[in-house]
Every structure is written in C-alpha cells, then in structure tokens.
C-alpha positions in Angstrom: 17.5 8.3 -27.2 14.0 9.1 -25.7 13.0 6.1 -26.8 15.1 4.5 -24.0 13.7 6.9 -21.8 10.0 6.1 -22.6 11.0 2.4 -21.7 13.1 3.0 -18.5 10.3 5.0 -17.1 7.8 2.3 -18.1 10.1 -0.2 -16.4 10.4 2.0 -13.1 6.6 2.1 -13.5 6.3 -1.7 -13.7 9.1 -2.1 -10.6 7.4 0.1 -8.3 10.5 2.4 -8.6 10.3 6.6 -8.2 12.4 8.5 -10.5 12.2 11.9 -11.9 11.6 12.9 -15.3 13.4 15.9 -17.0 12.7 17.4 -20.4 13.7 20.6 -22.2 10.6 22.6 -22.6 12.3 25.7 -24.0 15.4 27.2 -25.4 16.9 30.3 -26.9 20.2 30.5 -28.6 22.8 28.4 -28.3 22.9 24.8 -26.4 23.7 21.2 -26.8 20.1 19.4 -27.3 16.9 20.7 -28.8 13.5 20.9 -26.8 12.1 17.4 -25.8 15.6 16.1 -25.3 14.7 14.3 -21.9 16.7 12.3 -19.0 15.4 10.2 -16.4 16.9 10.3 -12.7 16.4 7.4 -10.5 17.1 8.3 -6.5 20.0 6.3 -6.4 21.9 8.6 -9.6 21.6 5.8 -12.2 20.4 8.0 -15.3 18.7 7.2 -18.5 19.0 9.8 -21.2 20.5 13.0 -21.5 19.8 16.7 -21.6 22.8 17.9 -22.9 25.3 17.1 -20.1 27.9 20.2 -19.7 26.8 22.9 -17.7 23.2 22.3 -16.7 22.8 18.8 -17.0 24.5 17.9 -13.5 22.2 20.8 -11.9 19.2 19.4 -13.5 20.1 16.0 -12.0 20.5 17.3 -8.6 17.0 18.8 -8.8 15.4 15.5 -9.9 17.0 14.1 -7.4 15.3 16.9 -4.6 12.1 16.4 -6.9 12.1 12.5 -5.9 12.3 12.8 -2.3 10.1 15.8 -2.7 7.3 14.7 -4.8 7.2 18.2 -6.3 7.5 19.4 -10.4 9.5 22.3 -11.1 10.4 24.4 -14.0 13.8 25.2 -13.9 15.4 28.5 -16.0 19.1 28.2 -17.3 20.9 31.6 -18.3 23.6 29.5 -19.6 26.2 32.7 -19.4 29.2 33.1 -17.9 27.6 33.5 -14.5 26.2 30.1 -14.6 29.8 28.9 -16.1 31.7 30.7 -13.2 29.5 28.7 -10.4 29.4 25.4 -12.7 33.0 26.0 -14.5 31.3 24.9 -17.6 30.8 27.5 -20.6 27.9 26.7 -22.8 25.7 29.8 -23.9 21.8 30.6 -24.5 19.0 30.1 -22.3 16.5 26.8 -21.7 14.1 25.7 -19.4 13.5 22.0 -18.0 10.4 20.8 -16.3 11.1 18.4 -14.0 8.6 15.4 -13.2 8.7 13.2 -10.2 7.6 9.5 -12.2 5.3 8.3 -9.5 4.5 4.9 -9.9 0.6 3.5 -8.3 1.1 2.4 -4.4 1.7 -0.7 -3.7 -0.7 -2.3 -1.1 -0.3 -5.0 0.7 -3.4 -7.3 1.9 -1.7 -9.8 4.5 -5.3 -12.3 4.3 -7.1 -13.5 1.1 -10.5 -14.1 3.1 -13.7 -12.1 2.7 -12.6 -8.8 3.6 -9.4 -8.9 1.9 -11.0 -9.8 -1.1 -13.4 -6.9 -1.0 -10.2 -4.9 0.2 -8.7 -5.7 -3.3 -11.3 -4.9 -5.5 -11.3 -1.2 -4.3 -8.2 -0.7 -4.0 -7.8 -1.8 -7.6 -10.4 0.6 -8.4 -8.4 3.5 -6.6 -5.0 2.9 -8.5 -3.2 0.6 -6.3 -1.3 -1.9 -7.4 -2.6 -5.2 -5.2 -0.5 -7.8 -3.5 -2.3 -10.2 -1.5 -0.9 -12.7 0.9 -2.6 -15.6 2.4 -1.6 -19.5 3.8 -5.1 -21.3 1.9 -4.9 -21.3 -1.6 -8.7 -22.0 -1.8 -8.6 -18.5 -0.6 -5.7 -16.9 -2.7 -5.7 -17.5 -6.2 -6.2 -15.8 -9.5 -9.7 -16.4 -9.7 -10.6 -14.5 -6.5 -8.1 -11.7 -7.4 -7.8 -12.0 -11.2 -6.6 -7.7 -10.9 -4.0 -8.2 -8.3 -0.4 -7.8 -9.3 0.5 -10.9 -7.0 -1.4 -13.7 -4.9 1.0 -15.5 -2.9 0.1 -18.9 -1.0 2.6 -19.2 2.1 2.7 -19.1 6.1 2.0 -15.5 6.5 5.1 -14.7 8.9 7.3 -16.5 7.3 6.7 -14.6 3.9 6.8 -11.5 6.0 10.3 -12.5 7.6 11.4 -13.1 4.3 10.3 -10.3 2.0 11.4 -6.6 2.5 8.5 -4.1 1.7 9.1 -0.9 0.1 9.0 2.2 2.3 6.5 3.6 0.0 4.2 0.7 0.8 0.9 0.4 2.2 0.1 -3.0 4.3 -3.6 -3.8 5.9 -3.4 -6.7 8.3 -6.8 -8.6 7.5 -6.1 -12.2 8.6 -8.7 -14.8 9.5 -7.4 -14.8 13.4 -5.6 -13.7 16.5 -2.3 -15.7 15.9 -2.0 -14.6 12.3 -2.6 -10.8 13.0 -0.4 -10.5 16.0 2.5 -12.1 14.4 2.0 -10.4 11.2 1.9 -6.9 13.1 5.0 -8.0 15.5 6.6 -8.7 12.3 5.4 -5.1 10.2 5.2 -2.6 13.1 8.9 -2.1 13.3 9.0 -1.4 9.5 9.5 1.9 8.0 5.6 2.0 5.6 3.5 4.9 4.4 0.6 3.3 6.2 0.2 -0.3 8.2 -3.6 -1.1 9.4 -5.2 -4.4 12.0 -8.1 -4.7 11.3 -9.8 -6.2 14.9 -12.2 -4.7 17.8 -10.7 -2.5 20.1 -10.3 -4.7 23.2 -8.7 -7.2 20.6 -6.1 -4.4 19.1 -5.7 -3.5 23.2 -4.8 -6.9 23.7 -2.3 -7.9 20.4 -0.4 -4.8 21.4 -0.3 -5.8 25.4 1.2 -8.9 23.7 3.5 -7.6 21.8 4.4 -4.6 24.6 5.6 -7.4 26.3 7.9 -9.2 23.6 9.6 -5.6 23.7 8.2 -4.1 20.2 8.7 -0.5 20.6 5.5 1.6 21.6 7.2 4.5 18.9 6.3 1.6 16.3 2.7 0.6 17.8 1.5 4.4 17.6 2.0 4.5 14.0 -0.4 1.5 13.5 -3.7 2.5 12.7 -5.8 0.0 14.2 -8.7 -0.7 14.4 -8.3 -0.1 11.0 -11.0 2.2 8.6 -12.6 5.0 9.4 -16.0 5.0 11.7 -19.1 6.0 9.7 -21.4 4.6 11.5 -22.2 1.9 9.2 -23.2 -2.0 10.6 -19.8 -4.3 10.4 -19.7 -6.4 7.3 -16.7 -6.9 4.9 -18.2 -5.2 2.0 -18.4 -2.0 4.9 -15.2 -2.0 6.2 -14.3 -2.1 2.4 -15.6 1.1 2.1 -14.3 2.7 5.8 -11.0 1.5 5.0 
C-alpha cells in the first residue's frame, strides 16, 4: 500500500500539486495498522492510502487538509477510548500518533521573455529550487539549448499563451519581455490573477506609464498594488541582466 503512496506523492511532486502526508509514527495497544502505515490527502479529499480508517482516520484527514492550506506539520495524539468514540461514534482502542506533512512541491516560476535577462533569470532560479517555465514569441530565443534545466520553453504570442493558460495560485510570474507592448499586455493580462508573486521588470517612469495605460482600460488599482514592479531589489549595483539576476 505505501508503495502507492510513495508514487502518488511523486506524481503530486511532478504535477505541481500540494497534498499532505500522514504516517503513523507511534502506537500502543490495540489499532487497525502498524507504525509507517501512511495516507496521502490532496486539498480536494481525493486520498491515497490508508491509516486505518475507523475512528481516527477521518480526523487525520481533516487535519491534512488544515495542514495544506496551512503549510504547517503537526503531530497528532489519538487516545483511541471511548471518549474519542463518543465524539467520533467509532470504537477502536489503544493509543497512536500521526505526523502530518504538508508535500510541498518546488514553486513554479514563470519567466514571460526568453531574452537576456530571462535567461539569466532561469539559471538562478533553477539554482534556488524552482521549477522554470519560460515563455517567449522567438524561438531563436526559447529553446532547449538556452534553458536545457527548464521544465518547459514555450514558443507562442505571449498574450495569447497567457489568455489561454490558467496559472496556479501558488505561482510565481516575472514579466521580462523585450518591450513595451509585450510587458503591458502581459501585465493587463496577469495583474487581475490570484499569484504568490507577479514582477515588471521596467524603469520607474516606464512602470508609471504601463499602469496609467492600463488605469485607463479599467484594471483595478487593488490588482496593480500587488505588482512589484520595478521588479528586484535595489542594491545599488550598475543595470546589467546578469545584476538584476541577482536583485531579483
């Protein structure tokens, strides 16, 4: 059984997919599974695996489920008595703890431009744990070869891959384009989107003027102010894309 475990978690890993581990780390007297029995809880209540099922088992999966969204581990101690049956109307017996594991998988980033700082971008990030997607309209630009450790290099008309594709909430997206057009339609077409992080790269007089722009076409302002732009941190370093690389 934990063998399908081991490969659902590795699937959720490979997907991009949070779940929540849990294992039976101890137990005294009587109950249904031994230590190392382990189930894994996706957010959405599918389950691999089981820990017993019974009394515990559908309290365990509620806390995986609070240790998803939370991002928290927890130990969790059963007294499996009649107590615990009277809230759970279950009888079962003995004692056991689970530890329970949020399954994190690496952040997904998402590097809307293939040119020089994008590529530099990638390299880093890769470094760092991410897992890359890059996105650019010149396949002399985006291609294996320039990001052989990216999980994905996709040749298309940036907002029209961006209209098409729904990003994880989890996700983090840097908007590193080769100009005005592509930026501001790649941000009008992001900054409404529920992301962990969303960065323009760009001057400040040209990120003043991209949002006037887009101000205007009646994006909210509540979705602007969550832009960090100009994106990277200032360390007082001269602008080259192997800097920003490291600001960012």
């Amino acid at each position: 059984m934990n063998r399908e475990v081991f490969a659902a978690v590795a699937d959720a890993l490979e997907r991009g997919e949070p779940a929540a581990l849990v294992t039976i780390v101890s137990t005294t007297g009587s109950t249904p599974q031994r230590v190392g029995a382990k189930m894994l809880v996706f957010g959405d209540g599918r389950i691999v695996g089981t820990i017993g099922g019974g009394c515990y088992e559908n309290d365990a999966f509620g806390k995986a489920r609070e240790a998803i969204a939370s991002r928290t581990p927890q130990v969790v101690h059963y007294e499996l008595s009649d107590d615990f049956a009277q809230e759970t109307g279950l009888i079962c017996g003995g004692q056991m703890d689970v530890y329970i594991e949020p399954i994190e998988p690496s952040p997904e980033l998402y590097i809307i431009g293939g040119g020089h700082v994008g590529f530099h971008l990638a390299r880093v990030a890769h470094e760092v744990g991410f897992r890359v997607h890059v996105i650019d309209d010149r396949e002399k630009f985006a291609n294996a070869e320039r990001f052989p450790t990216a999980a994905e290099v996709i040749v298309d008309d940036i907002p029209s891959w961006i209209a098409r594709v729904s990003l994880p909430a989890h996700a983090y997206a840097v908007i590193v384009t080769r100009g005005h057009t592509n930026d501001l339609e790649a941000l009008r077409a992001l900054a409404p989107r529920e992301l962990r992080y969303l960065g323009l790269i760009g001057s400040r007089a040209k990120v003043a003027r991209i949002y006037d722009a887009l101000v205007a076409d009646r994006i909210p302002a509540v979705a602007l102010k969550r832009v960090h732009a100009p994106i990277g941190l200032d360390i007082g370093m001269k602008w080259t894309p192997t800097s920003l690389k490291s600001e960012v």
